[in-house]
C-alpha positions in Angstrom: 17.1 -8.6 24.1 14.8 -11.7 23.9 11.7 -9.5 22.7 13.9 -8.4 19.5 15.0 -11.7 18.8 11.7 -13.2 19.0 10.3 -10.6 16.4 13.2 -12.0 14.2 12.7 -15.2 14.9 9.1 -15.1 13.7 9.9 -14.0 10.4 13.1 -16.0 9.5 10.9 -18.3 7.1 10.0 -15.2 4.9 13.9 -14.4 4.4 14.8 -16.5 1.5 16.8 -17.0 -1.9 14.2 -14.9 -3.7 12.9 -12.5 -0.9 15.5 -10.6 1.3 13.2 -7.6 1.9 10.7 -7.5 5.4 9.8 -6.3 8.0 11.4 -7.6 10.9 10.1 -5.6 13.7 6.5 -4.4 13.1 5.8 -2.0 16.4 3.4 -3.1 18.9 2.3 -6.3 16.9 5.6 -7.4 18.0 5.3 -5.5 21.9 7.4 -2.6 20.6 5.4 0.4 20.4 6.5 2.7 17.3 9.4 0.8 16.3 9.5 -0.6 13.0 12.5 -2.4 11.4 12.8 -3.5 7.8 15.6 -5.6 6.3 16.6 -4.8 2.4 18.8 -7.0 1.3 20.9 -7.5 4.8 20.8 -4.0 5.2 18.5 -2.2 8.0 15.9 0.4 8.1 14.6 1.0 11.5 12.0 3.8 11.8 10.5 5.3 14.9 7.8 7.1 15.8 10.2 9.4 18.3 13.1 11.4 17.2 15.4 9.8 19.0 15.6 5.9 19.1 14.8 4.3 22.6 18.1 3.5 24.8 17.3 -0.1 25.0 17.0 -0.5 21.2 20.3 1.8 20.6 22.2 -0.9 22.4 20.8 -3.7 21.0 21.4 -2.8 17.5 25.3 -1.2 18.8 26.0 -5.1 18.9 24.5 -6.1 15.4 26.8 -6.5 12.8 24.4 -5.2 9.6 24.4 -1.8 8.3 21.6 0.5 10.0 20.1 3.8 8.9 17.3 5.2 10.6 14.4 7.7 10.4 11.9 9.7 12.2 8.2 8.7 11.3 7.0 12.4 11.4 5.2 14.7 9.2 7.3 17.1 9.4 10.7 15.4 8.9 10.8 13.8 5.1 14.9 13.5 5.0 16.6 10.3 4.0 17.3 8.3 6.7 20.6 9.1 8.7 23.4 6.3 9.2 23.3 4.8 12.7 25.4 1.7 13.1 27.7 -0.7 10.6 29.0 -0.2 7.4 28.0 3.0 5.5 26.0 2.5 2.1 27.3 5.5 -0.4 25.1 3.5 -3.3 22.0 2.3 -4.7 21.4 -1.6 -3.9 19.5 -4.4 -4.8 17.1 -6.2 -3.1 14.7 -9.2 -4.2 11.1 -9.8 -3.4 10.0 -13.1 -4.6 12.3 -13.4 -7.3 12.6 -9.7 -8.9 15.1 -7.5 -7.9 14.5 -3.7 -6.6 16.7 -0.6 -6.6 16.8 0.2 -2.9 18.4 3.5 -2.1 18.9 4.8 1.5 19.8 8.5 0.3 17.3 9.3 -2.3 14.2 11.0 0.8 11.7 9.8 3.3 11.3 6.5 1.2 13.6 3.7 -0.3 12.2 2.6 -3.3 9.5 0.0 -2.2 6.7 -0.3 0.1 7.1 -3.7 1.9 3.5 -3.8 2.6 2.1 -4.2 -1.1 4.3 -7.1 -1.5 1.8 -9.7 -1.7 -0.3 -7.5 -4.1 2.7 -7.3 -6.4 3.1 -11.4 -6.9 -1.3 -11.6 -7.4 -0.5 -9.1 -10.1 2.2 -11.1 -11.5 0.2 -14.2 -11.4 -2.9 -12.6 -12.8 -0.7 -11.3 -16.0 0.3 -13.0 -19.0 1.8 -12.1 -22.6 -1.6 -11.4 -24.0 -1.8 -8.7 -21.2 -1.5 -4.7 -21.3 -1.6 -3.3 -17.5 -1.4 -0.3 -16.1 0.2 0.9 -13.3 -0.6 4.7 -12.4 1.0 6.6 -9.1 3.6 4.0 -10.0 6.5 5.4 -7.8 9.2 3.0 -8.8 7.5 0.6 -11.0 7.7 -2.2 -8.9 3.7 -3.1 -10.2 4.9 -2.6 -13.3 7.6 -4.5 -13.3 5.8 -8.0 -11.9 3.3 -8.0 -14.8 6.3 -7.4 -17.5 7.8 -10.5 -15.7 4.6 -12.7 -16.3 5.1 -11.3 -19.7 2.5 -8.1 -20.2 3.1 -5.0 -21.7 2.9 -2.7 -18.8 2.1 1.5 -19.0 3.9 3.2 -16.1 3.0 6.2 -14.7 3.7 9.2 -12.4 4.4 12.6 -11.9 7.7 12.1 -11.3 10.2 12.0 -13.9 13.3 10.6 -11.2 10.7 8.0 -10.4 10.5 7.1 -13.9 14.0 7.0 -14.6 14.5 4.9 -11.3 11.4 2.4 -12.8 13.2 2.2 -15.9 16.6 1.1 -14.3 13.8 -1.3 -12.1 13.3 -2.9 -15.2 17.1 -3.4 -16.2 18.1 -4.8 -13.4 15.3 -7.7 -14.1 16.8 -8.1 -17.4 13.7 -6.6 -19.1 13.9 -3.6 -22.0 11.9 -0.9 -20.8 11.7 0.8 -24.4 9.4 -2.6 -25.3 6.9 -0.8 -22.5 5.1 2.4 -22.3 6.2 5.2 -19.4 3.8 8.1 -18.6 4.7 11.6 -16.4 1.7 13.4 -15.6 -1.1 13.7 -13.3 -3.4 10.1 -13.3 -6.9 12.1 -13.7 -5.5 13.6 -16.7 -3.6 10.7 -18.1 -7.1 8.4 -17.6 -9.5 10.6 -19.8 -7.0 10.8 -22.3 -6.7 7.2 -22.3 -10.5 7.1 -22.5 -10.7 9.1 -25.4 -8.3 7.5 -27.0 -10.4 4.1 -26.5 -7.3 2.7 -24.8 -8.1 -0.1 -22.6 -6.5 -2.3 -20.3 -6.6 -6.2 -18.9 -5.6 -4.6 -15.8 -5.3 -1.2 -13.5 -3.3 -0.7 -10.2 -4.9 2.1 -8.2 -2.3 2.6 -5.3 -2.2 7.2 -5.0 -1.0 8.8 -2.3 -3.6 9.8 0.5 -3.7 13.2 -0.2 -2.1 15.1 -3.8 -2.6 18.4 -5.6 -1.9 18.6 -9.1 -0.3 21.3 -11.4 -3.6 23.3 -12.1 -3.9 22.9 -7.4 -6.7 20.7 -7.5 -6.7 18.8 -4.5 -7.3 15.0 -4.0 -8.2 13.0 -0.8 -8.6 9.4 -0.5 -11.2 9.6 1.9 -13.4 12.2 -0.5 -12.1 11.6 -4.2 -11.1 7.4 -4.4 -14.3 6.9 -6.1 -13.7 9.8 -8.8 -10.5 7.9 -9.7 -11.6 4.6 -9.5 -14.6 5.6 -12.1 -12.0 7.1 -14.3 -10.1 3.9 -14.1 -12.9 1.3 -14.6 -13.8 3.1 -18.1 -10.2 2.5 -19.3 -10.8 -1.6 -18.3 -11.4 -4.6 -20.6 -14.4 -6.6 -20.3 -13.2 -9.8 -18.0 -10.7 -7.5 -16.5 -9.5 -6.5 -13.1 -8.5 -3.6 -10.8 -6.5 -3.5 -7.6 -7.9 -0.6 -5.9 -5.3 0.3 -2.5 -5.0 2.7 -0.2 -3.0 3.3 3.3 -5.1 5.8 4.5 -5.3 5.0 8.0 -8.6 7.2 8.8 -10.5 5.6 6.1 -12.7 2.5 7.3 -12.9 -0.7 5.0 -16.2 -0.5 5.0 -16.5 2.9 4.2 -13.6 2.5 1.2 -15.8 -0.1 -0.2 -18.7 2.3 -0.3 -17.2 5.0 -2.4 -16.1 1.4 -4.7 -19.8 0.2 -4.6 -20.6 4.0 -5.5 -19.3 4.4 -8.6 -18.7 0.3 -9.7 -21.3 -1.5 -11.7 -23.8 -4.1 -9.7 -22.4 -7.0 -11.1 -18.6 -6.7 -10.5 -17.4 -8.6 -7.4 -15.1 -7.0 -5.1 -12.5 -9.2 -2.3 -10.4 -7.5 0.7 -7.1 -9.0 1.0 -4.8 -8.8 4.1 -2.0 -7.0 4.5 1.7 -9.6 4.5 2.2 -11.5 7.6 5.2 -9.4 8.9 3.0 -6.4 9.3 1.2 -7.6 12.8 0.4 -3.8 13.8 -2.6 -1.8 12.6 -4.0 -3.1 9.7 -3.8 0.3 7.7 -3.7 -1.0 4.2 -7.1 -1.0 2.5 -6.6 -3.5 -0.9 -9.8 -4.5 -3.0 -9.5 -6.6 -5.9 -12.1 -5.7 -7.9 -13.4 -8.0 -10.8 -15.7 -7.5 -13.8 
């Protein structure tokens, strides 16, 4: 179908020796209503918004020749994504975004190792990093943060809840031909892990603050983007070296800019300066992502 291949078309320039991972098909920015198709290293992701996928796009995939797994986008439904078409992928893969490679797995739940989205984010932070650097990276998921400032040369502090996570961060790090024992890995809830780091007078040249929108940690304390961000991001900014920076994210969709940057302005010192950057170009739907850089 002409409207597919368009949407393709569109992105071939972001498809290249050292990035194989985007979004292809990016719902109705591309005139297809709650369809979304990634590519990971050949390899397709399709997620929709419906259980089943739409007839038209069924067939039009039937005659591609890559492998294709897809999932529901539902609340309620958090399973790995089911093989449609193609060859069947039984293993973790790798695919690169501007030059580092990611573990991409299709059978490890509701997500496969990277979020597409933060992908710009990820080479600022690399570029903003440098051997003379500590960063940290908390709701880390799978390191990917972590591991573009430890290839601009920091000394990176990973950290999450999840020990699998860490363990798949770790092997993130491997497969960039960096030695994760030369940097620091934290499990354990970020509020927690940020006073003791506080206490301990540990600080940083710079903090990635990308939690999920809504959390409870092991003591069922609850935390919501749209009420708490500002809590954290207080936390964070005491832990932060003079002259350094913060990435402060979000993909809360109900959660206005304007209104993110509030709870920000809230808690921040007057004089630090604070910039909005868009989302990548392949993401032509709703602008969800909130990302603030924010700059002592």
């Amino acid at each position: 179908m002409q409207i597919f291949q368009q949407a393709l078309a569109r992105r071939a320039s972001f498809l290249t020796a050292d990035t194989n991972a985007v979004r292809l098909i990016d719902g109705a920015g591309d005139g297809m209503h709650g369809v979304y198709l990634e590519t990971f290293a050949d390899h397709w992701l399709l997620s929709t918004t419906a259980a089943n996928i739409p007839s038209p796009i069924a067939h039009w995939l039937r005659e591609q020749t890559q492998s294709i797994y897809h999932k529901c986008l539902s609340q309620h439904q958090k399973e790995s994504p089911k093989h449609f078409h193609g060859p069947q992928i039984d293993a973790p893969f790798i695919a690169r975004e501007n030059g580092m490679n990611c573990e991409i797995s299709f059978h490890s739940g509701y997500s496969q190792g990277i979020f597409l989205d933060q992908r710009d984010n990820r080479r600022r932070v690399r570029e903003r990093s440098g051997t003379d650097h500590t960063i940290l990276n908390t709701f880390a998921y799978t390191g990917a943060f972590s591991v573009s400032a430890a290839l601009a040369g920091a000394q990176t502090t990973t950290l999450d809840l999840s020990q699998p996570y860490l363990d798949w961060a770790k092997r993130n790090f491997t497969h960039n031909q960096l030695d994760p024992t030369q940097h620091y890995f934290c499990k354990g809830d970020t509020f927690h892990w940020l006073r003791r780091f506080h206490k301990q007078g540990r600080k940083f040249h710079g903090i990635i603050l990308d939690p999920p929108t809504f959390s409870r940690d092991e003591k069922g304390v609850v935390f919501r983007v749209e009420n708490d961000y500002g809590a954290l991001a207080e936390l964070a900014y005491a832990c932060l070296q003079p002259s350094g920076w913060m990435l402060c994210s979000t993909n809360c969709h109900k959660l206005h800019p304007k209104d993110f940057e509030r709870q920000l302005r809230g808690v921040l010192p007057r004089n630090v300066s604070l910039e909005h950057t868009n989302m990548p170009a392949d993401f032509t739907d709703v602008s969800y992502l909130k990302s603030v850089w924010v700059e002592t």
